[in-house]
C-alpha positions as CSV (number, residue, x, y, z in Angstrom):
1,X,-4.3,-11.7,12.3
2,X,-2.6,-15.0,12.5
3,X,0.8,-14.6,13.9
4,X,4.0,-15.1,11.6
5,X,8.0,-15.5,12.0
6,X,9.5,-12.1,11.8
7,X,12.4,-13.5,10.0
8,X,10.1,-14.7,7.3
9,X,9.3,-11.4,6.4
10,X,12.5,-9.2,6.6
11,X,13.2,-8.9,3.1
12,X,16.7,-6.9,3.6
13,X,18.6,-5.7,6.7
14,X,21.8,-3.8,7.5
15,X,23.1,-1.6,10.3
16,X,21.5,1.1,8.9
17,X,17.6,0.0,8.4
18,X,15.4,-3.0,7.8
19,X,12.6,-3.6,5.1
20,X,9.9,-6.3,5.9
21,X,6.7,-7.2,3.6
22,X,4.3,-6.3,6.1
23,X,1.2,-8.7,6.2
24,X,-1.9,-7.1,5.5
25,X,-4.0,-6.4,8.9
26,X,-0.8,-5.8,11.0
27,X,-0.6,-1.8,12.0
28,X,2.5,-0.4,10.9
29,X,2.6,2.0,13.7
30,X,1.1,2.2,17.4
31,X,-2.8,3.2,17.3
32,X,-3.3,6.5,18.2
33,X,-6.3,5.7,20.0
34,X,-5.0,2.1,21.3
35,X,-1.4,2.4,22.4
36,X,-1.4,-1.3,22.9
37,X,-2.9,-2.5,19.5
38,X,0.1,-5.2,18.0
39,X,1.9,-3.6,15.4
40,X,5.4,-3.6,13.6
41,X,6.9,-0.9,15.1
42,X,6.4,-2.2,18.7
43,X,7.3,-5.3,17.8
44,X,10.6,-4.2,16.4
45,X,11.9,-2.4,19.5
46,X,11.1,-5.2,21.6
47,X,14.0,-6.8,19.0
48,X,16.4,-3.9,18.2
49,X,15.6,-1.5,20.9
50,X,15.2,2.3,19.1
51,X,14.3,2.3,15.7
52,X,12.3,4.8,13.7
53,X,9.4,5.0,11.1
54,X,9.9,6.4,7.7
55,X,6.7,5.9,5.9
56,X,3.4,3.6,6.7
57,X,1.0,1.1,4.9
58,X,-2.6,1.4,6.3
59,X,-3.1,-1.7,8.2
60,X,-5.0,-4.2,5.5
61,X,-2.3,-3.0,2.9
62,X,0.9,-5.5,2.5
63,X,4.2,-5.6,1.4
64,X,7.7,-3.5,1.7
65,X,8.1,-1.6,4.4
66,X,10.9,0.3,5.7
67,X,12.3,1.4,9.3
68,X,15.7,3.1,10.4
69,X,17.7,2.0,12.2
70,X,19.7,5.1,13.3
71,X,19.1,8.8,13.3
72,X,20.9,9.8,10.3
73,X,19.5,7.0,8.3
74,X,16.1,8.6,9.2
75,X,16.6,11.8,8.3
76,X,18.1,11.2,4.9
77,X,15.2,8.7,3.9
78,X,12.7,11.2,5.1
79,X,14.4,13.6,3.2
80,X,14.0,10.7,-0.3
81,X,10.1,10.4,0.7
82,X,9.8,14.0,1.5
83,X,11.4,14.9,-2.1
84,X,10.1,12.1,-4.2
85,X,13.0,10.3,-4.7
86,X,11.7,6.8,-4.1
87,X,10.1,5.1,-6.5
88,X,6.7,3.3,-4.6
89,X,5.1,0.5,-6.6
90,X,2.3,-1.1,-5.6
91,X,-0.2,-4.1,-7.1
92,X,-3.8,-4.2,-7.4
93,X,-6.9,-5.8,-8.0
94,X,-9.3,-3.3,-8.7
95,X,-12.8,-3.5,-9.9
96,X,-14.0,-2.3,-13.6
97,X,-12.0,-2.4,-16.7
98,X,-10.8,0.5,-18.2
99,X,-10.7,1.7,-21.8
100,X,-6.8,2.6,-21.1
101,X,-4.1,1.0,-20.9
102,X,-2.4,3.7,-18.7
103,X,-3.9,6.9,-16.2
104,X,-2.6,9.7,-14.5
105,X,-4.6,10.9,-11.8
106,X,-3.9,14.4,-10.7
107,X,-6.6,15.0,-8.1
108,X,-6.0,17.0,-4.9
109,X,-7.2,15.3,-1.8
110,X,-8.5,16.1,1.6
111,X,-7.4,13.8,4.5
112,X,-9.7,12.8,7.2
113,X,-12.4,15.0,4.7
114,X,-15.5,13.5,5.9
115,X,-17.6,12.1,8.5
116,X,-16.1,8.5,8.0
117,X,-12.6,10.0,8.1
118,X,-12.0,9.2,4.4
119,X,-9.3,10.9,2.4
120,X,-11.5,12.9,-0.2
121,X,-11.2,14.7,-3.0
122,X,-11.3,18.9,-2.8
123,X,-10.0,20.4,-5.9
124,X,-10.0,23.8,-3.5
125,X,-8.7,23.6,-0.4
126,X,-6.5,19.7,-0.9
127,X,-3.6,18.6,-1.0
128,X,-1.7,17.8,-4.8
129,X,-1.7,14.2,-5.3
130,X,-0.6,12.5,-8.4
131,X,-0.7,8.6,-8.9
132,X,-0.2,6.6,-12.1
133,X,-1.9,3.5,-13.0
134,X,-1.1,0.9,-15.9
135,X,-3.4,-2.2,-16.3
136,X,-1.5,-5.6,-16.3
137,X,-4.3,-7.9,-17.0
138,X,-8.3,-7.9,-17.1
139,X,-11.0,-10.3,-17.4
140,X,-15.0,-10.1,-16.7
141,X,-15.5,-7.3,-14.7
142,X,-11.7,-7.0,-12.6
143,X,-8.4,-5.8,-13.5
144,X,-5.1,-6.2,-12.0
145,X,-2.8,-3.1,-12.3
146,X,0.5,-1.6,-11.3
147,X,-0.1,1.7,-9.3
148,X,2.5,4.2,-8.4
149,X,1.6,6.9,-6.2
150,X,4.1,9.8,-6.9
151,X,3.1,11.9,-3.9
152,X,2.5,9.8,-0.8
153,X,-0.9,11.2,1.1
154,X,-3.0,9.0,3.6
155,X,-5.0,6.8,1.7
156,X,-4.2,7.9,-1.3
157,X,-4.5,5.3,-3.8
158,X,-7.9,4.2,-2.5
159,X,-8.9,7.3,-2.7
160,X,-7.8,8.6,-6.2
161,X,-9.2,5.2,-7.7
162,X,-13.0,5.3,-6.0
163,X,-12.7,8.8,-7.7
164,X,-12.4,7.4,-10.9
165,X,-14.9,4.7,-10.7
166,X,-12.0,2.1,-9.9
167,X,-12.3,0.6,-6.7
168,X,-9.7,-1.6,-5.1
169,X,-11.3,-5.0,-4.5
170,X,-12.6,-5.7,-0.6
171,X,-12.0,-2.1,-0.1
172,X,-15.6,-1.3,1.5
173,X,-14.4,2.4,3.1
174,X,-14.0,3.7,-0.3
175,X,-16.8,1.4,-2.2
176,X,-18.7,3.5,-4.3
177,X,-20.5,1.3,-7.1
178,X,-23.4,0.1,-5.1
179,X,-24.9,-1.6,-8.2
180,X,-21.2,-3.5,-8.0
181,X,-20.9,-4.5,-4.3
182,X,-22.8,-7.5,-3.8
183,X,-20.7,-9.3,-5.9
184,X,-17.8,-8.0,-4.7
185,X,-18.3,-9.1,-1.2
186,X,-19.5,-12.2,-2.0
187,X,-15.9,-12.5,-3.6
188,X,-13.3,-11.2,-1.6
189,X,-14.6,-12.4,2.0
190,X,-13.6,-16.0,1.3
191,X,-9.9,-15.4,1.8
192,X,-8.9,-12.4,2.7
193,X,-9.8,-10.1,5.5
194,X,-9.8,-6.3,4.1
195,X,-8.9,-5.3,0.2
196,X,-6.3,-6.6,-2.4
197,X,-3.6,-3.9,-2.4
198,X,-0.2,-4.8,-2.2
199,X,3.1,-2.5,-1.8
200,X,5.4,-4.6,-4.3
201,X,8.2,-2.7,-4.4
202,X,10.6,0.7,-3.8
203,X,13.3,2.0,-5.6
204,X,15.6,4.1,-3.4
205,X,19.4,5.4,-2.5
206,X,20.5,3.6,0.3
207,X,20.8,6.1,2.6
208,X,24.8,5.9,3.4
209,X,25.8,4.5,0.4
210,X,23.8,5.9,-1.9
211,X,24.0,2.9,-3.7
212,X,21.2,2.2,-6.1
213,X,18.4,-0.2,-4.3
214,X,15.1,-1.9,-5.6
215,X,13.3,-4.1,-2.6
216,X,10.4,-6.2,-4.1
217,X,8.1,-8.5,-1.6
218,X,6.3,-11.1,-2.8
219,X,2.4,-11.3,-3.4
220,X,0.0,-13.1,-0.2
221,X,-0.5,-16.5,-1.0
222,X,-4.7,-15.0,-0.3
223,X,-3.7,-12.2,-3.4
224,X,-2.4,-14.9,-5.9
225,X,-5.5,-16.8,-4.8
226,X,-7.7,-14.1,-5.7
227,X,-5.2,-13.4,-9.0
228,X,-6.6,-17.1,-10.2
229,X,-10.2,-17.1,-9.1
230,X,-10.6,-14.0,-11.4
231,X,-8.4,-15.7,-14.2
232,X,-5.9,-12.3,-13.6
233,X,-2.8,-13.9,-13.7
234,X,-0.2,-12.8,-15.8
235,X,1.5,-14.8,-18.7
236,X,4.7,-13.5,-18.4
């Protein structure tokens, strides 16, 4: 990953926690198998000292991001993810074009559920998991969509849209469609390094204030790239 200004990517900060539109392949968190792997986290403290996770992005997914900066701030925004009381949106290029205009997906999922650690779905012994979808644009074989997961479970997203026969674009871990992946990799390899999923924004209660809060990161210049090679952008 090339490296970047952190001040380029803080998108708001106060006393009481910062949001940053993480690039995609930076670790949100330390590796649990390399301690020393660069990620946000650790770079933060090297900044601001003690500071504390309240949700992730897997590494190739981008965009809003939020840590605490105190205790109490923590708890009460774990307390708004554990409930959910934030409103996630993400953006997507996903492969196929669907007959609707808007899905729910209610499938329970399995983390780490099989050999290549996938999330996976098991109706019997998984987790809930709920995530709406509503397409923004399509054209040939691609689609652009908002997504809004409504329970937050590792790898969700990817995996609810594989199940569906929706792949995210680049997204080779949950690539299902054989008959579909050659040209797909012969795509998204040119510019960007992993899949096109983007965290675009979260709606929350600031967690002192309570006051009303929507934080929205831009697209990668490599998404919006992709967005016009596939003739996906939107007119409005």
């Amino acid at each position: 990953m090339n490296e970047f200004n952190l001040k380029e990517i803080i998108l708001y900060e106060d006393e009481h926690l910062i949001a940053l539109n993480k690039p995609a392949g930076l670790l949100s968190i330390e590796d649990g198998y390399d301690l020393i792997k660069l990620n946000l986290r650790s770079i933060l403290r090297d900044i601001y000292g003690a500071i504390w996770a309240v949700h992730r992005l897997d590494k190739y997914t981008s965009g809003v991001i939020v840590f605490a900066k105190n205790q109490n701030s923590h708890r009460k925004l774990n307390n708004s993810f554990s409930s959910h009381e934030i409103i996630k949106n993400y953006r997507g290029i996903i492969n196929g074009v669907p007959i609707w205009n808007s899905y729910e997906i209610a499938l329970s999922l399995k983390i780490n559920g099989d050999k290549k650690h996938r999330t996976v779905i098991d109706i019997t012994n998984g987790k809930p998991a709920l995530t709406f979808i509503n397409t923004l644009s399509n054209q040939g074989i691609y689609s652009y969509a908002d997504i809004f997961p409504r329970t937050g479970l590792t790898h969700q997203i990817r995996a609810h849209l594989s199940a569906i026969g929706f792949p995210i674009l680049g997204d080779d871990l949950y690539w299902r469609c054989c008959k579909l992946k050659k040209n797909q990799s012969l795509i998204h390899h040119q510019d960007n390094e992993g899949y096109f999923l983007h965290a675009y924004s979260l709606k929350f209660a600031h967690p002192i204030s309570n006051v009303p809060m929507i934080i929205t990161a831009p697209l990668p210049i490599s998404f919006t790239h992709m967005l016009s090679i596939l003739k996906l952008n939107l007119k409005c």
